[in-house]
C-alpha positions in Angstrom: 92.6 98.6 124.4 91.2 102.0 124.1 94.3 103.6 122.6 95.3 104.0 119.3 98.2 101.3 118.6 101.2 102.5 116.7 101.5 101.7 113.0 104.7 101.2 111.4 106.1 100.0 107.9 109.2 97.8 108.0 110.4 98.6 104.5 113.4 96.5 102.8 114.4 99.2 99.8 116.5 98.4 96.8 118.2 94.5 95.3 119.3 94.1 99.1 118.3 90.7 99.1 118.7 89.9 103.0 115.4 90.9 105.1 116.1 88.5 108.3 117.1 91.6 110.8 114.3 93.4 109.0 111.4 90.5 109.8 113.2 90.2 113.4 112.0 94.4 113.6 108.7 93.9 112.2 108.5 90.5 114.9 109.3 92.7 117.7 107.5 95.6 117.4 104.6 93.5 116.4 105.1 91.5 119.4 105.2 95.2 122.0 101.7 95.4 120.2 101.8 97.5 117.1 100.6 97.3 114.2 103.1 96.2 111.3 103.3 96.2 108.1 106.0 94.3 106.4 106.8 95.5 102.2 109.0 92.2 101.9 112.0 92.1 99.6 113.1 94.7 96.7 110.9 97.7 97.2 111.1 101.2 95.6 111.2 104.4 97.6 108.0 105.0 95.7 106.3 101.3 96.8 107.0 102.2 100.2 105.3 105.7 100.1 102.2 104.1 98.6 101.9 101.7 101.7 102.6 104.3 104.4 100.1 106.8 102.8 97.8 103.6 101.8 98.4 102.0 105.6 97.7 105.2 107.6 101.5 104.8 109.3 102.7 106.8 112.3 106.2 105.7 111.2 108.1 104.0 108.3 111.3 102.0 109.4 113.9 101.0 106.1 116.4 98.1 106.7 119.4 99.2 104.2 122.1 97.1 103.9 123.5 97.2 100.5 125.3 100.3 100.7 122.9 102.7 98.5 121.3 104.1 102.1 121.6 108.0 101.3 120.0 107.5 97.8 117.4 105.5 99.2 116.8 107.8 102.4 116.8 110.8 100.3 114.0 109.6 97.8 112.1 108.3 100.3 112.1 111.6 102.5 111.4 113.5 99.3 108.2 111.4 98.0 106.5 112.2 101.8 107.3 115.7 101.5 105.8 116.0 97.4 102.5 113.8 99.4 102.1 116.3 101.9 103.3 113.8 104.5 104.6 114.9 107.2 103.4 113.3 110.5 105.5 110.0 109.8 108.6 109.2 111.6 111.7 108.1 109.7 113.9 105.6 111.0 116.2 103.1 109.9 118.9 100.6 110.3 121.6 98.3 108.5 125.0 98.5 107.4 125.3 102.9 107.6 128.6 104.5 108.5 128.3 106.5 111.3 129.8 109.6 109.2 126.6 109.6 107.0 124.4 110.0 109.7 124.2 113.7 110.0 123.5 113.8 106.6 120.8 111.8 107.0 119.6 113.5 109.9 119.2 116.5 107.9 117.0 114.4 105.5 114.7 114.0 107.9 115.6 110.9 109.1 115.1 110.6 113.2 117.3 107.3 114.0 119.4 104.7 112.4 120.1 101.7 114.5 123.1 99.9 113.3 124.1 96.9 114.4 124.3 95.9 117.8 121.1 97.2 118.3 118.8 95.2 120.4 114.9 94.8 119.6 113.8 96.2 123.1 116.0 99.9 122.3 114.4 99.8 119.1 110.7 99.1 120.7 111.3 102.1 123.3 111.7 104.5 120.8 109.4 103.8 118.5 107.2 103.6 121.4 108.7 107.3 122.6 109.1 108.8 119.4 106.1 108.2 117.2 104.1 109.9 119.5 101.3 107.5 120.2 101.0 106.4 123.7 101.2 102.5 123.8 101.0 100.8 127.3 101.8 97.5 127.4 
């Protein structure tokens, strides 16, 4: 395959202890062919920066579900912007009331897929959105 593949960070932030809808994102976007990396359980915003600078990503996905979504968004946001990194895409999903979302919009954050979401919408715009061409 001639093309660069996509590379993404699944990232499970904070004492959240519960990382199955988080392994089923990394599964699936693995799966559509990209490249994955996967932090596993109880990671700082600061962990997760290291990997994405360390990883090369084209996009860093957090699975919040605990309830601490805007602190952990907003850190996150801000480490990339103090590392001069700004060519990752922000996504995320979980347990996030749909009246934070503009807030975290302004953050920098590009999508949140709550629940309901299914893998294949999440694999079409990652595939859209990160801004690597990836023909399957």
């Amino acid at each position: 395959m001639a093309a660069e593949r996509i590379r993404v960070v699944i990232a499970k932030p904070g004492l959240d202890g519960h990382d199955r809808g988080a392994k089923i994102v990394a599964r699936a976007l693995r799966d559509a062919g990209m490249e994955v990396v996967y932090t596993g359980l109880h990671q700082t915003p600061e962990q997760i920066v290291d990997t994405v600078v360390q990883e090369d990503a084209d996009a860093v996905g957090l699975s919040v579900l605990s309830g601490a979504h805007m602190t952990l968004f907003r850190r996150l946001t801000e480490l990339l912007r103090e590392r001069d990194v700004d060519d990752v895409v922000v996504f995320g999903g979980g347990i996030i009331p749909d009246a934070d979302l503009p807030e975290l919009a302004q953050l920098g954050v590009a999508r949140v897929f709550t629940p309901g979401a299914s893998t294949e919408e999440i694999v079409g715009w990652v595939r859209e959105h990160v801004g690597v061409s990836a023909e399957a």
